[in-house]
C-alpha positions as CSV (number, residue, x, y, z in Angstrom):
1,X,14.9,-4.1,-11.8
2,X,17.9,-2.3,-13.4
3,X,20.1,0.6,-12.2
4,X,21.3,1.5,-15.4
5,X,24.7,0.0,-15.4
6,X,23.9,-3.5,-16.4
7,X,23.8,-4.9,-13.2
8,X,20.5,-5.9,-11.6
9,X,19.3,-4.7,-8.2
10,X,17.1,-7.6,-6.5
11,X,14.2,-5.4,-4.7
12,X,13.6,-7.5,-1.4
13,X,16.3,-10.2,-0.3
14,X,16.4,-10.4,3.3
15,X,19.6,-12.3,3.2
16,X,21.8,-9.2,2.4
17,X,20.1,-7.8,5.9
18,X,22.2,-6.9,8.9
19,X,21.5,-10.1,11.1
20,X,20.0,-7.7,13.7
21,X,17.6,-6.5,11.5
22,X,14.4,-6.4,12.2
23,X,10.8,-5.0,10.8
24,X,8.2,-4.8,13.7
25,X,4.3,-5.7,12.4
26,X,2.0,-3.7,14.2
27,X,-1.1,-6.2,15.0
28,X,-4.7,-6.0,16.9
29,X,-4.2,-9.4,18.5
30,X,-1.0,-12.1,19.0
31,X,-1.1,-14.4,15.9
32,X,-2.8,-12.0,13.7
33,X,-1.4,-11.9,10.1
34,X,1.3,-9.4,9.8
35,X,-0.1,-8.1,6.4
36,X,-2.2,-9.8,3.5
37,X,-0.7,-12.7,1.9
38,X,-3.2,-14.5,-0.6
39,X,-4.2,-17.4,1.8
40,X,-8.4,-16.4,2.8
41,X,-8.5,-19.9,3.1
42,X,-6.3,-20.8,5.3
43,X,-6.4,-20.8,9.0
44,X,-5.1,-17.6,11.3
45,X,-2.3,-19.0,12.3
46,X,-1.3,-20.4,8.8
47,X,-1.7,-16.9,7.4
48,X,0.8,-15.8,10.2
49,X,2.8,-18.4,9.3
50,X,3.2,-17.7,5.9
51,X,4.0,-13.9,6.2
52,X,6.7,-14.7,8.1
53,X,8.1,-16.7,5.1
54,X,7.8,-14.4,3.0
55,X,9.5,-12.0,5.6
56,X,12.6,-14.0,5.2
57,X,15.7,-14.5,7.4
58,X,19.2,-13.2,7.8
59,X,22.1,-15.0,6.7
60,X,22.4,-16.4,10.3
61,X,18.5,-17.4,10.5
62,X,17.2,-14.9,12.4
63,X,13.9,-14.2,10.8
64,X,13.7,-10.4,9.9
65,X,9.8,-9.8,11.1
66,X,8.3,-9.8,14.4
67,X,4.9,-9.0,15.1
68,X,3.9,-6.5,18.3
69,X,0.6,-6.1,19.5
70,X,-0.6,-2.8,19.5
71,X,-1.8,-1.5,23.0
């Protein structure tokens, strides 16, 4: 992605997050998937797994999603 002044703007990179950051996944149950990765095939927990990856963490580690059950 460009902004037009011939430097390139990187759409989702968790690492330039404030290491308090964090985006809350509203979910039916714990352990659900936070939102639909390709993985059918895998497991529940696998799948929660995985979005969390893809989530990303901070510079310091902290991982930048959370999941909260919805009530």
């Amino acid at each position: 992605m460009a902004r037009g002044d011939g430097n390139s703007v990187v759409g989702y990179d968790p690492r330039r997050r404030a290491d308090d950051f964090q985006v809350k996944y509203v979910v039916n149950t714990t352990g659900d998937r936070w939102f639909i990765p390709y993985n059918n095939n895998k497991t529940r927990a696998t799948q929660a797994a995985d979005c969390s990856v893809l989530c990303g963490d901070t510079t310091d580690g902290s991982v930048c999603g959370t999941e909260l059950v919805a009530s």
